[in-house]
N, CA and C atoms as a LAMMPS dump frame, in Angstrom:
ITEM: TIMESTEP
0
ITEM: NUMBER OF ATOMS
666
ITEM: BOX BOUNDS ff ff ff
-5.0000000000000000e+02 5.0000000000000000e+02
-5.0000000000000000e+02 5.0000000000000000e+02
-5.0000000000000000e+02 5.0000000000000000e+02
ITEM: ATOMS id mol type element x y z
1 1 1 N -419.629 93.377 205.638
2 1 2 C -420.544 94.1 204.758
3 1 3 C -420.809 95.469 205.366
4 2 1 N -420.624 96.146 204.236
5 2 2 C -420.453 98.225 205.134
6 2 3 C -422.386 98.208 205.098
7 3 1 N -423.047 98.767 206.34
8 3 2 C -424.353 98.831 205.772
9 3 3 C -424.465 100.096 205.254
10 4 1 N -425.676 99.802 204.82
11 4 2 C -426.21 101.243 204.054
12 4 3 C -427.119 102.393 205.1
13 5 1 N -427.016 103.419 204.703
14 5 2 C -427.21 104.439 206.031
15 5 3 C -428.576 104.442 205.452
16 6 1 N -429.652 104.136 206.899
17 6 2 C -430.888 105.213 206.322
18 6 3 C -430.97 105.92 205.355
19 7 1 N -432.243 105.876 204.823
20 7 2 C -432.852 106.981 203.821
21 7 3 C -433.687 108.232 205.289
22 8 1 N -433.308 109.226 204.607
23 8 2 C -433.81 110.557 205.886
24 8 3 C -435.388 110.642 205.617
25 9 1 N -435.972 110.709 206.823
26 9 2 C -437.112 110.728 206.677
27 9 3 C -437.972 111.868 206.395
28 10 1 N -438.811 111.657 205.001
29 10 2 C -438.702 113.077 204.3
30 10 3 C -439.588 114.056 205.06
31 11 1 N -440.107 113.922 206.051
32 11 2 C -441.233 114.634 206.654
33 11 3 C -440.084 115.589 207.833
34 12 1 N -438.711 115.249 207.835
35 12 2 C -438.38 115.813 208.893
36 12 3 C -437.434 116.907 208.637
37 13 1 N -437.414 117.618 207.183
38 13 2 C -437.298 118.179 206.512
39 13 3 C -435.752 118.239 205.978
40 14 1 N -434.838 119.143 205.23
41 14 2 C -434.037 118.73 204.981
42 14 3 C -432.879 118.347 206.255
43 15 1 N -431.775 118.177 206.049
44 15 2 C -430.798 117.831 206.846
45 15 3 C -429.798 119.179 207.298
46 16 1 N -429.53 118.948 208.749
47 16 2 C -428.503 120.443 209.048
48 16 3 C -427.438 120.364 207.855
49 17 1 N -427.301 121.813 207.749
50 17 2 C -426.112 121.769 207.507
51 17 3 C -424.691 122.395 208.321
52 18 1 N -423.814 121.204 208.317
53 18 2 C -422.443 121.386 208.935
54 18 3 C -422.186 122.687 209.329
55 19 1 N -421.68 123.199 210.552
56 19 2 C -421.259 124.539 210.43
57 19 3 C -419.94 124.632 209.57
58 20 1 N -419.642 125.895 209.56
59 20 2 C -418.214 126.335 208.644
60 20 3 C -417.509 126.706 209.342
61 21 1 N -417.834 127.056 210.754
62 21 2 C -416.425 128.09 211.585
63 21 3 C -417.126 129.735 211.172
64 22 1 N -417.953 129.967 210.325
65 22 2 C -417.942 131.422 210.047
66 22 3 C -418.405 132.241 211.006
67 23 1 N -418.424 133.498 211.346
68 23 2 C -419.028 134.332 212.407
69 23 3 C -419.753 135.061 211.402
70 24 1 N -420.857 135.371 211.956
71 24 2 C -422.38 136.399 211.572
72 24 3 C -421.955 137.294 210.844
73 25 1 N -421.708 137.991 210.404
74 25 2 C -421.517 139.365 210.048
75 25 3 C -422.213 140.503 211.124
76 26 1 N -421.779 141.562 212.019
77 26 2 C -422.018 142.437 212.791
78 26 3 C -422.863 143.085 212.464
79 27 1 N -424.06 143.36 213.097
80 27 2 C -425.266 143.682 212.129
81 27 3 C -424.838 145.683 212.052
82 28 1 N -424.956 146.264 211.182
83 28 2 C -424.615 147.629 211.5
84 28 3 C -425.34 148.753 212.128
85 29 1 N -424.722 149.34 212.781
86 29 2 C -425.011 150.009 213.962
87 29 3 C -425.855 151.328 213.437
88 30 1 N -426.782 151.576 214.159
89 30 2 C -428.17 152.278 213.975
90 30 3 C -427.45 154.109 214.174
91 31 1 N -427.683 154.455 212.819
92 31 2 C -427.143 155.87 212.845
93 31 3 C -427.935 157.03 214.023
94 32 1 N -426.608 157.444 214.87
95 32 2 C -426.817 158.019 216.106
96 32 3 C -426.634 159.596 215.461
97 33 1 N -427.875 160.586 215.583
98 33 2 C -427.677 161.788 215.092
99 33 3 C -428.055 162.576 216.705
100 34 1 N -428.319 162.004 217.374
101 34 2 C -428.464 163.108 218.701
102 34 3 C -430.135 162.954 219.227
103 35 1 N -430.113 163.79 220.341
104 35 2 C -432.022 163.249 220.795
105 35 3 C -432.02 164.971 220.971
106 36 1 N -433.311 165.112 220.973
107 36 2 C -434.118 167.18 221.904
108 36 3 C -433.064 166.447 222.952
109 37 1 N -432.506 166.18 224.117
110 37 2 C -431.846 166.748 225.03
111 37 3 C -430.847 166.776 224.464
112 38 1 N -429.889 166.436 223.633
113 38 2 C -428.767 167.2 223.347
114 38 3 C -428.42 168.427 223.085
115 39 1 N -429.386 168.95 222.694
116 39 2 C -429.701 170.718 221.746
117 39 3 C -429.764 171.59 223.143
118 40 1 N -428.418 172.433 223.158
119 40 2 C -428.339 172.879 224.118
120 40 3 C -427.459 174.458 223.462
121 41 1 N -427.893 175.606 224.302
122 41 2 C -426.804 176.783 223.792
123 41 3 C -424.897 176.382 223.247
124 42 1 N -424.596 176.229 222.295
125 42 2 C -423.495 175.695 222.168
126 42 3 C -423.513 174.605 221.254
127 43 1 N -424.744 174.135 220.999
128 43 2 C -424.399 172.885 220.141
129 43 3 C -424.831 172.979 218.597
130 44 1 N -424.58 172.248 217.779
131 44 2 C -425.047 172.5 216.408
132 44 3 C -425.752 171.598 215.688
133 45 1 N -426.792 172.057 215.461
134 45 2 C -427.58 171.573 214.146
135 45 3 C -426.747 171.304 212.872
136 46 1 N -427.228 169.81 212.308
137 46 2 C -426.283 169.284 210.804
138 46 3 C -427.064 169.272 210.523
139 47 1 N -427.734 169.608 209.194
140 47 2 C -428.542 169.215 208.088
141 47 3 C -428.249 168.045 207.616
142 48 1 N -429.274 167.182 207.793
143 48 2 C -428.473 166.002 207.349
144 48 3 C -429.186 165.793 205.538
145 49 1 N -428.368 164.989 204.513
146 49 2 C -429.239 164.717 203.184
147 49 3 C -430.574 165.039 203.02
148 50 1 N -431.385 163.958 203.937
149 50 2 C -432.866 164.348 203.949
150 50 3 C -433.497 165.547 203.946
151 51 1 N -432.401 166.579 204.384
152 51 2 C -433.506 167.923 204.356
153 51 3 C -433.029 168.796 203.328
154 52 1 N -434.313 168.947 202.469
155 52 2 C -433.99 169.283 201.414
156 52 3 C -434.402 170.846 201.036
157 53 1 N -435.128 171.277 202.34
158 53 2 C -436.051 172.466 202.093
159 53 3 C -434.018 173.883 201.729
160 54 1 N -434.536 174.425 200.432
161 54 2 C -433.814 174.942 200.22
162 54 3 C -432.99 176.177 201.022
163 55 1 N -433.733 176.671 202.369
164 55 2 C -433.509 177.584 203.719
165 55 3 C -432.494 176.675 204.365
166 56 1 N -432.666 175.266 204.633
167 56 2 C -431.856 174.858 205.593
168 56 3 C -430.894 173.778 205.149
169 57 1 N -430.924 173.19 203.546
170 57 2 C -430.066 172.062 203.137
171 57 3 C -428.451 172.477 203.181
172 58 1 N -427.571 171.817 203.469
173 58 2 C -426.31 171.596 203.874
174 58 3 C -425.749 172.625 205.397
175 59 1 N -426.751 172.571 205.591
176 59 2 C -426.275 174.187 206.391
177 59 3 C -425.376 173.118 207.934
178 60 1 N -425.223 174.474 209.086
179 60 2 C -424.811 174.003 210.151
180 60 3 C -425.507 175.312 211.17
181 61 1 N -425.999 174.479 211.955
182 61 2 C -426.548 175.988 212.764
183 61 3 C -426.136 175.776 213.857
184 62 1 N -425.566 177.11 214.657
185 62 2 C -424.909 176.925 215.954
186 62 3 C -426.168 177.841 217.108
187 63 1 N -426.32 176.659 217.825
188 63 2 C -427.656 177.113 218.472
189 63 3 C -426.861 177.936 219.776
190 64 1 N -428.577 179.304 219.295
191 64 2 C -427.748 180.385 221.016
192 64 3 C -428.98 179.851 221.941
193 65 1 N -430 179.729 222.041
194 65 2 C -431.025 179.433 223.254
195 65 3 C -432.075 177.905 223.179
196 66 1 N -432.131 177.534 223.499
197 66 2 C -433.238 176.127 223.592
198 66 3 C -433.807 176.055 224.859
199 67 1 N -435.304 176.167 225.286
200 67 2 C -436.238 175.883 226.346
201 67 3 C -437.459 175.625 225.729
202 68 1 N -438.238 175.86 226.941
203 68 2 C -439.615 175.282 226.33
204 68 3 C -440.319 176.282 225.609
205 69 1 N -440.277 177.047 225.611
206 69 2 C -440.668 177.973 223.918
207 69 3 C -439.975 178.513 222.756
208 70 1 N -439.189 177.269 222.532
209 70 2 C -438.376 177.249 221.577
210 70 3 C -437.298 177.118 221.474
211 71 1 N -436.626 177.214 220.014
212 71 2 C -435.29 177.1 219.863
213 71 3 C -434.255 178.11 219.149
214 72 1 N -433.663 178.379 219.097
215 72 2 C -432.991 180.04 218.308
216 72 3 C -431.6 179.648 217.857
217 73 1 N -431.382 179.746 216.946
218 73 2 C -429.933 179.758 216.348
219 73 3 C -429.503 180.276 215.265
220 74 1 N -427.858 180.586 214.799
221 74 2 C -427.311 181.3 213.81
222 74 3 C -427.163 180.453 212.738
223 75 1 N -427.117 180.408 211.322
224 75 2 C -426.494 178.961 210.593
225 75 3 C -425.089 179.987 210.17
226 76 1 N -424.133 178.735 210.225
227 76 2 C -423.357 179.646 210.121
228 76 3 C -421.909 179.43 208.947
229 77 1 N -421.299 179.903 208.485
230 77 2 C -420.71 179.555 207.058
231 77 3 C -421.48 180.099 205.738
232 78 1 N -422.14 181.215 205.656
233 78 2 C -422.851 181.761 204.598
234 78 3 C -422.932 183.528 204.85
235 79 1 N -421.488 183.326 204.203
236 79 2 C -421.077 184.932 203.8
237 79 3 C -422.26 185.677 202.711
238 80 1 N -422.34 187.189 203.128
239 80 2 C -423.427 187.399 201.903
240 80 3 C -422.612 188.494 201.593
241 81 1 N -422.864 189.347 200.51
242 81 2 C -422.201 190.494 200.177
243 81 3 C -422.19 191.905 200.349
244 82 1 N -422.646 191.816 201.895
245 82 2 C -423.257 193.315 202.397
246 82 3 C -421.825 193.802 203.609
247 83 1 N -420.823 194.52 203.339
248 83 2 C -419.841 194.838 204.01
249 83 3 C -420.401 195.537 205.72
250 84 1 N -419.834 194.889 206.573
251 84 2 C -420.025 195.677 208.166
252 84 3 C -419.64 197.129 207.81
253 85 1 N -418.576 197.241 207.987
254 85 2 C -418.037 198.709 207.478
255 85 3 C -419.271 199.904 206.584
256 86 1 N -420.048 199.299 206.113
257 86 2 C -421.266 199.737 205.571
258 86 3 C -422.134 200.364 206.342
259 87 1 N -422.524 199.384 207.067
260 87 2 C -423.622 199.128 208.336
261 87 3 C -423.17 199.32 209.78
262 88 1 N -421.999 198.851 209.909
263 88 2 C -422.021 199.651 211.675
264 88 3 C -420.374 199.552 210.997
265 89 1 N -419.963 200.812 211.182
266 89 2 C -418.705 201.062 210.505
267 89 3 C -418.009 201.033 212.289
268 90 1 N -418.389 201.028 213.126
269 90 2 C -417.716 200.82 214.772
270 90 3 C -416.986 199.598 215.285
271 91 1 N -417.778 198.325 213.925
272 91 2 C -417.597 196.847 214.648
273 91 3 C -416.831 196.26 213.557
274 92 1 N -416.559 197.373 212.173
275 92 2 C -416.11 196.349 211.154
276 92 3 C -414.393 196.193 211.528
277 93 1 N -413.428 196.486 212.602
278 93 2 C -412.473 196.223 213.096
279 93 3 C -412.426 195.357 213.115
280 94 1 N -412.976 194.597 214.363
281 94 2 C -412.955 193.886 215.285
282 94 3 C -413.601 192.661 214.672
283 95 1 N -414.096 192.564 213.498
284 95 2 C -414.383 191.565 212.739
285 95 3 C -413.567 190.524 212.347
286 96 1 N -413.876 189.245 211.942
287 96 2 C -412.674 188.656 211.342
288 96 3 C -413.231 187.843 209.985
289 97 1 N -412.05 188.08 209.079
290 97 2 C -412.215 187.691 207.656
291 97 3 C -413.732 187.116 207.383
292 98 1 N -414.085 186.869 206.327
293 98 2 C -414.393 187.801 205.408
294 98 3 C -415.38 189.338 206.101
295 99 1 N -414.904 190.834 206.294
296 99 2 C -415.659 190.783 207.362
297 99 3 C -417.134 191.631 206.58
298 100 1 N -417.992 190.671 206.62
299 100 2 C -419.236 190.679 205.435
300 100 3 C -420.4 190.541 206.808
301 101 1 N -421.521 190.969 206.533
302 101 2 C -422.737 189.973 207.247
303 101 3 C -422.759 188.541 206.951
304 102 1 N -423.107 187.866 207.903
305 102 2 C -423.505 186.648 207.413
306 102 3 C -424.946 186.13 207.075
307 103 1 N -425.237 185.56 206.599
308 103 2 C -426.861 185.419 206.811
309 103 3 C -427.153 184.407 207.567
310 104 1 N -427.538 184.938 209.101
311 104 2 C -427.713 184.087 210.03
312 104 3 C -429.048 182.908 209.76
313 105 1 N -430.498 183.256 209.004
314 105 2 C -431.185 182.583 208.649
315 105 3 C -432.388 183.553 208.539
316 106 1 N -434.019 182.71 208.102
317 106 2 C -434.833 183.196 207.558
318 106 3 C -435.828 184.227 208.254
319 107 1 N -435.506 184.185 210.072
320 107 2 C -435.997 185.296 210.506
321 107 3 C -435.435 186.485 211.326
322 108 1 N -436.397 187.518 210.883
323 108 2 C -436.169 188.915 211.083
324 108 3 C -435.08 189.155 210.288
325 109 1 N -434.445 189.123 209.321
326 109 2 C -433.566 189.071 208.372
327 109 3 C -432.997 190.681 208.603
328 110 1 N -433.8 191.72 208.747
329 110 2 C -433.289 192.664 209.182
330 110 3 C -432.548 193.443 210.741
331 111 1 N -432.065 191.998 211.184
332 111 2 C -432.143 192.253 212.475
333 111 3 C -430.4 191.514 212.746
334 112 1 N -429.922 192.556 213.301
335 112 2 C -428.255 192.192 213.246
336 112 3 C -427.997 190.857 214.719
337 113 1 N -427.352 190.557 214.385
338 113 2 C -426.875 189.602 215.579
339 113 3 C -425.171 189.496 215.736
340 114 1 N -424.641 189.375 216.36
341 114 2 C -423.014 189.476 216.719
342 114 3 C -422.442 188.671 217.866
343 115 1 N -421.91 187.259 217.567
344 115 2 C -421.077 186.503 217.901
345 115 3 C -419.61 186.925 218.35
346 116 1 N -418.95 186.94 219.582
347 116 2 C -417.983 187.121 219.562
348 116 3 C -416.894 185.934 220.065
349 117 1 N -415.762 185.611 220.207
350 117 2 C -414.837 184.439 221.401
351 117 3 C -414.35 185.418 222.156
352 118 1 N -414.166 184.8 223.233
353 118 2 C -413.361 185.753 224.411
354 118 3 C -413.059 184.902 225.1
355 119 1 N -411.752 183.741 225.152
356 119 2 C -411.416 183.212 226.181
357 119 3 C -411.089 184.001 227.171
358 120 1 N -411.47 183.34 228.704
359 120 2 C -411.367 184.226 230.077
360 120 3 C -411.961 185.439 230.329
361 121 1 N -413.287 185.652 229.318
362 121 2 C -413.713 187.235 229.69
363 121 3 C -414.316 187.011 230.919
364 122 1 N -414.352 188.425 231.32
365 122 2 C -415.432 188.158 232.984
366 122 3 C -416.895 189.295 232.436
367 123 1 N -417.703 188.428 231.711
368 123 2 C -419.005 189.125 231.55
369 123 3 C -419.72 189.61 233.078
370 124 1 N -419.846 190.5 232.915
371 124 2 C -420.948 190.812 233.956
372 124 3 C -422.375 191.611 233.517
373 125 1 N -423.267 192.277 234.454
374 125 2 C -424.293 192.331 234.26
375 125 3 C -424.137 194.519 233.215
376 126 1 N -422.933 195.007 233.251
377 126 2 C -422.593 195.628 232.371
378 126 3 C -421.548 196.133 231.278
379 127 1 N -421.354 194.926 230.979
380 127 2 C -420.468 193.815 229.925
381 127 3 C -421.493 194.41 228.614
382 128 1 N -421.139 194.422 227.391
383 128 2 C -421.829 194.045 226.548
384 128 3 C -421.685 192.676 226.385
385 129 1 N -421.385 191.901 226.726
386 129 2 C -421.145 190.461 226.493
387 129 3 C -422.331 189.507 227.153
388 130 1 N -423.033 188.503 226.24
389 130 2 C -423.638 188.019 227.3
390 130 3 C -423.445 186.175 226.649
391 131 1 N -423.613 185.561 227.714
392 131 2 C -422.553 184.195 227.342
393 131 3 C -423.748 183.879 226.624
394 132 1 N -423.229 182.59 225.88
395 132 2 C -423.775 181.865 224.872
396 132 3 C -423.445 180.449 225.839
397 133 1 N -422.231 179.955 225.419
398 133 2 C -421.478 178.594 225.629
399 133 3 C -420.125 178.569 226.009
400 134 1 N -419.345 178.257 226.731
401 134 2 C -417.785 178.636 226.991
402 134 3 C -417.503 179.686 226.658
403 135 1 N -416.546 179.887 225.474
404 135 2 C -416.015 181.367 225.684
405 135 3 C -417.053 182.093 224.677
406 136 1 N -417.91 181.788 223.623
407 136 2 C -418.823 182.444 222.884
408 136 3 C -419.823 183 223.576
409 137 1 N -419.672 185.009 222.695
410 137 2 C -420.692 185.227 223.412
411 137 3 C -421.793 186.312 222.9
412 138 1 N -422.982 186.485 223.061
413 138 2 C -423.53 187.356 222.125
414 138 3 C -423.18 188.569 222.635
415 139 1 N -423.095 190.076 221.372
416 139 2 C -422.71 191.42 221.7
417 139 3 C -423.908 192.142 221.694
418 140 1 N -423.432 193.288 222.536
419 140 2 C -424.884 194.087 222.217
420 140 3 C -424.344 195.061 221.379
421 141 1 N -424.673 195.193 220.417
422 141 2 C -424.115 196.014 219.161
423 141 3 C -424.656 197.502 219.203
424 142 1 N -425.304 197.359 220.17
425 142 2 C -426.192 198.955 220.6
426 142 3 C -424.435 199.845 221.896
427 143 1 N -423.88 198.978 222.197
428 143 2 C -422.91 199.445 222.784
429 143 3 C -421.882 200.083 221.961
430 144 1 N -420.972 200.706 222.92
431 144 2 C -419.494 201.007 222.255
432 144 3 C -418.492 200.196 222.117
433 145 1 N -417.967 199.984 220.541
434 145 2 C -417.061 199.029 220.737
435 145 3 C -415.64 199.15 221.42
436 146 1 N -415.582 200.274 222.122
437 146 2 C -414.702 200.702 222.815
438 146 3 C -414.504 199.864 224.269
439 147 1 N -415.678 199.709 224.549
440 147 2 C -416.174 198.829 225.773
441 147 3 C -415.993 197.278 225.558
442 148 1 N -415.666 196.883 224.662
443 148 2 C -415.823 195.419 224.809
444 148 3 C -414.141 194.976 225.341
445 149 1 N -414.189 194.369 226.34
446 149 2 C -412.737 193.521 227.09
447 149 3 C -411.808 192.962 226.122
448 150 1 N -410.8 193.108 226.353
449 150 2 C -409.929 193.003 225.578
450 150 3 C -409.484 191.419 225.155
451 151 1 N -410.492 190.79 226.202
452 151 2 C -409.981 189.236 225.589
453 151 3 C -410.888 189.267 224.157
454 152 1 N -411.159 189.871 223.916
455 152 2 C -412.388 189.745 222.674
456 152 3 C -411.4 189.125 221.361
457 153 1 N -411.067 188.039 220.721
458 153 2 C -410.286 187.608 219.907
459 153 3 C -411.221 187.579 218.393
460 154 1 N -411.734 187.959 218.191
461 154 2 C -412.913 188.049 216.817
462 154 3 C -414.189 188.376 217.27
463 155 1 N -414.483 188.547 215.933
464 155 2 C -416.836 188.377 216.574
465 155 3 C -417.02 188.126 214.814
466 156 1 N -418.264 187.903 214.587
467 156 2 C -419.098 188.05 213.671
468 156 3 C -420.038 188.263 213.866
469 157 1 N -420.811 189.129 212.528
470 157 2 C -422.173 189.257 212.642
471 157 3 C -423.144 188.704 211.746
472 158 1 N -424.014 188.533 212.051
473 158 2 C -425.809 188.045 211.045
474 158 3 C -426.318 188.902 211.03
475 159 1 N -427.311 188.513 210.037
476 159 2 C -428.329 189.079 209.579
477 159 3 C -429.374 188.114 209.552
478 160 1 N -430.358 188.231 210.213
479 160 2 C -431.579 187.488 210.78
480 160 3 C -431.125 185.735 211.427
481 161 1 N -431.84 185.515 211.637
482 161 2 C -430.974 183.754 212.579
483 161 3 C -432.744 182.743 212.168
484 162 1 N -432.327 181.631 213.313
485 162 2 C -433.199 180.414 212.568
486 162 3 C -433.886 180.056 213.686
487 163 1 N -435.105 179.703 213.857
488 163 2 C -435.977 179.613 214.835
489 163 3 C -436.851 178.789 214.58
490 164 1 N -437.434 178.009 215.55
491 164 2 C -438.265 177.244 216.055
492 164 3 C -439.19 176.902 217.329
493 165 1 N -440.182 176.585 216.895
494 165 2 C -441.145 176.851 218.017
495 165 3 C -441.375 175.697 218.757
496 166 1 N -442.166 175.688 219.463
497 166 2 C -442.004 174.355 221.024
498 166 3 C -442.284 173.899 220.22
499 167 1 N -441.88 171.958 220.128
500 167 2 C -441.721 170.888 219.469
501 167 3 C -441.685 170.867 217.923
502 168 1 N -441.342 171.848 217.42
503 168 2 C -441.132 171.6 215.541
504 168 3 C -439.885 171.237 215.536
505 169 1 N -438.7 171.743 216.351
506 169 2 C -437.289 170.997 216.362
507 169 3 C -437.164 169.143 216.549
508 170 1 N -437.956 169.076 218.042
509 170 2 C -438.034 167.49 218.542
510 170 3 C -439.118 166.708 217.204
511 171 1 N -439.631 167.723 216.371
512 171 2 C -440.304 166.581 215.128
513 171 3 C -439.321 166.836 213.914
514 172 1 N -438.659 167.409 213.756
515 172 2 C -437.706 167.406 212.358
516 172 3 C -436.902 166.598 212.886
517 173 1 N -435.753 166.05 214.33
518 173 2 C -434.888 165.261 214.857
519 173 3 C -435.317 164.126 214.088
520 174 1 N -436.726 163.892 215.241
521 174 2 C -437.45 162.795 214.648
522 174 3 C -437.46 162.234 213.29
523 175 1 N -437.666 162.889 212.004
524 175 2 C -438.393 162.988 211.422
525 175 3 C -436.846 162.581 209.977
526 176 1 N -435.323 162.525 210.68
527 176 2 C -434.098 162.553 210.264
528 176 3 C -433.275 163.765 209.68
529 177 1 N -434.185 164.864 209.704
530 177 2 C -433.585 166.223 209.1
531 177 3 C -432.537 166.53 209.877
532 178 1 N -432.084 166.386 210.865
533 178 2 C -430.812 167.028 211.432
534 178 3 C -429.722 165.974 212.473
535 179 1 N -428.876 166.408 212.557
536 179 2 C -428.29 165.383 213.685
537 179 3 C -428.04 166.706 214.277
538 180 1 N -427.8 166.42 215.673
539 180 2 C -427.202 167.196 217.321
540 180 3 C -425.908 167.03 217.41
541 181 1 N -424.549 167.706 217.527
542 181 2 C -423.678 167.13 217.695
543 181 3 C -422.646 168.2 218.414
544 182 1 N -422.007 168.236 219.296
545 182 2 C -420.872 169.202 220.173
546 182 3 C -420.359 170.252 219.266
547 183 1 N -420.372 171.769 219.726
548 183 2 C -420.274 172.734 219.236
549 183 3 C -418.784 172.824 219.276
550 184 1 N -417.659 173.691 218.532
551 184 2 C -416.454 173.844 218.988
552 184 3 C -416.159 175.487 219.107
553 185 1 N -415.515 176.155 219.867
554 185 2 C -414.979 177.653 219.55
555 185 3 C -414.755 178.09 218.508
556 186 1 N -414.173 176.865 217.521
557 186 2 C -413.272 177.939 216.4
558 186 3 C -414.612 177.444 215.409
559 187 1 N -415.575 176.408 215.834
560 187 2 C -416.995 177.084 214.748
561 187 3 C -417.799 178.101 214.56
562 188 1 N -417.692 178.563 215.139
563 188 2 C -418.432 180.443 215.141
564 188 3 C -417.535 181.269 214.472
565 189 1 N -416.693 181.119 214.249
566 189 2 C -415.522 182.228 213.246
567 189 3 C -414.745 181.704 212.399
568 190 1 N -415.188 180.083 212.056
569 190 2 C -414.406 179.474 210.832
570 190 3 C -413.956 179.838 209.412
571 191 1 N -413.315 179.899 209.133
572 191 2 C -412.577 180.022 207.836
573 191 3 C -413.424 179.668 206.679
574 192 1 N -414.003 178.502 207.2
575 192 2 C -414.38 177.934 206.104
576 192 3 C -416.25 177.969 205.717
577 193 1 N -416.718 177.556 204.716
578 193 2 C -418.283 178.077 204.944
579 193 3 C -418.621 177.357 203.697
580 194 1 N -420.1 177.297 203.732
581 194 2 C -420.614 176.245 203.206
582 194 3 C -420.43 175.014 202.949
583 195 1 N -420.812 173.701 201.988
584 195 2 C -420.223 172.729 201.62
585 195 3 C -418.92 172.58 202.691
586 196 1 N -417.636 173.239 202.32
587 196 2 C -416.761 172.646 203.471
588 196 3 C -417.002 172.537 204.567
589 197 1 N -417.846 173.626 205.332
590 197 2 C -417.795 173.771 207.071
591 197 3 C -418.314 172.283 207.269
592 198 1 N -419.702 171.902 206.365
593 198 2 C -420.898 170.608 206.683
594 198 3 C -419.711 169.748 206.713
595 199 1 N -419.1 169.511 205.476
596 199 2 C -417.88 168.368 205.581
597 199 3 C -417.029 168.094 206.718
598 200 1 N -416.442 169.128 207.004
599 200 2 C -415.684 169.168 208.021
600 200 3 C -416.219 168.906 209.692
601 201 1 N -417.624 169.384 210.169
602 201 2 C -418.24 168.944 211.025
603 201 3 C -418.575 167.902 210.931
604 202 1 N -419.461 166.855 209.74
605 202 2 C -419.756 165.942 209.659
606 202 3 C -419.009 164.888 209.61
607 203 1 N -417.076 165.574 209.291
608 203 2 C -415.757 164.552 209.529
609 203 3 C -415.546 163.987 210.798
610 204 1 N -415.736 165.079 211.062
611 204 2 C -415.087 165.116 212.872
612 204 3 C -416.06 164.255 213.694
613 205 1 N -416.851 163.523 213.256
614 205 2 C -418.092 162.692 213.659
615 205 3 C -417.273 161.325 214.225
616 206 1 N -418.171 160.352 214.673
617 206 2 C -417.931 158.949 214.509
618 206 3 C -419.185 157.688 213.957
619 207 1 N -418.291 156.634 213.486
620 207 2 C -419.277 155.7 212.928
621 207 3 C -420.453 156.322 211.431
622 208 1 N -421.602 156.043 211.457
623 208 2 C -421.873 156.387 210.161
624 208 3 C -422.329 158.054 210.159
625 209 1 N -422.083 158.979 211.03
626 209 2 C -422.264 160.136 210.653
627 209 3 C -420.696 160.627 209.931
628 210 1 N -419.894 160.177 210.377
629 210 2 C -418.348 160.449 209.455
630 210 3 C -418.814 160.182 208.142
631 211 1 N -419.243 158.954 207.662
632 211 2 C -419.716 158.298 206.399
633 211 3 C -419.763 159.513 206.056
634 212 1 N -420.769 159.698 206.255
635 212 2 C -422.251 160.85 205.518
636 212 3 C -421.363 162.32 204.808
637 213 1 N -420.173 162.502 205.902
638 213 2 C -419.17 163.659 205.413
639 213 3 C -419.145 163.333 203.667
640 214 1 N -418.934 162.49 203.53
641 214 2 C -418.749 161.8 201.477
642 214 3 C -419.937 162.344 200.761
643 215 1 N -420.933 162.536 201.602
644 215 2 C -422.069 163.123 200.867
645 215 3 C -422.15 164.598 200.251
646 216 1 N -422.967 164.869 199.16
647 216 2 C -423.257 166.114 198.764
648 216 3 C -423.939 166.587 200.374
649 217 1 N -423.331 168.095 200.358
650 217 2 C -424.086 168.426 201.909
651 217 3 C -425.366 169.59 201.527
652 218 1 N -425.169 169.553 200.217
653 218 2 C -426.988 169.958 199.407
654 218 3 C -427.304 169.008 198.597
655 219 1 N -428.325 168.032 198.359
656 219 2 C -428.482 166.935 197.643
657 219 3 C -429.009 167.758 196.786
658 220 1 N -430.109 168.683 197.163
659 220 2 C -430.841 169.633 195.922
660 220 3 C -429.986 170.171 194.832
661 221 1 N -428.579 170.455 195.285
662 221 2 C -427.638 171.13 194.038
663 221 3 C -427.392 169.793 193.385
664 222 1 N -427.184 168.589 193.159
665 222 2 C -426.798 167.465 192.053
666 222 3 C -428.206 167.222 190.924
């Protein structure tokens, strides 16, 4: 006679169930946009979706100074329609494509700024050159462009740049408006500008900041 199995005792709630062999699903990994110590001369600000304020959405800003009273940088990929050749007819040579102002950002707007590359220059203390990050370096546009070393392979210029004061940067990080991420040489004189540049920096990413490249890099324009 086969016996009959227990009845389960209902207080001990239902019964396991069997495993399957399945594994968890990997829980997904916590989007890494950078910390305040990453933000260093050389590195760049991403606008990320969340920031929507119409001054800084899709942008990319390539930071020239960060300490404790602040932060200073160019955004960069936003040709405007005011020709160098206009304005300092000395530097519009030595420019490279499109060679326009750029609009570095919302302050001192009247106030020129000039990016140059110079792999292997030897800046010194009467150089117009003064380093930024590897080979980028700021010009003094009050000089002769006769004077600048011949490694000088491009420059660009702005028109006003983007600033921040002790801790308003470390609360927008916070706050998801930007990611931190490694500056490159050929980003200061890229080809490319707006919408593409964000794409293209935000490609060159890993894990879910690559994602984010798929995104509108102004949510305000949809």
């Amino acid at each position: 006679m086969t016996p009959v199995p227990a009845s389960p005792d209902p207080e001990s709630g239902p019964p396991a169930r069997p495993a399957t062999g399945r594994r968890r699903a990997p829980a997904v990994p916590a989007l890494s946009v950078g910390r305040l110590d990453d933000v260093c001369p050389g590195s760049l600000l991403v606008a990320l979706p969340s920031l929507t304020d119409p001054t800084f959405a899709g942008t990319v800003v390539y930071v020239l100074d960060h300490s404790d009273t602040g932060t200073l940088g160019v955004v960069l990929g936003r040709p405007s329609q005011v020709e160098i050749r206009d304005v300092l007819p000395g530097w519009c040579d030595l420019a490279v494509d499109p060679g326009v102002f750029h609009v570095g950002g919302p302050c001192e707007t009247d106030t020129a700024l000039c990016l140059a590359t110079a792999p292997a220059a030897a800046a010194d203390e009467h150089s117009p050159l003064r380093r930024v990050a590897g080979d980028v370096y700021l010009v003094d546009l009050d000089a002769d462009p006769a004077d600048l070393p011949e490694q000088v392979t491009g420059l660009r210029v702005f028109a006003g740049y983007a600033g921040w004061s002790p801790g308003q940067l470390a609360g927008e990080i916070v706050e998801g408006a930007w990611a931190c991420v490694p500056g490159r040489l050929d980003d200061v004189l890229s080809a490319v500008s707006g919408p593409d540049l964000w794409r293209a920096v935000m490609g060159r990413q890993t894990g879910r900041l690559a994602v984010l490249s798929t995104a509108p890099a102004d949510p305000t324009a949809n």
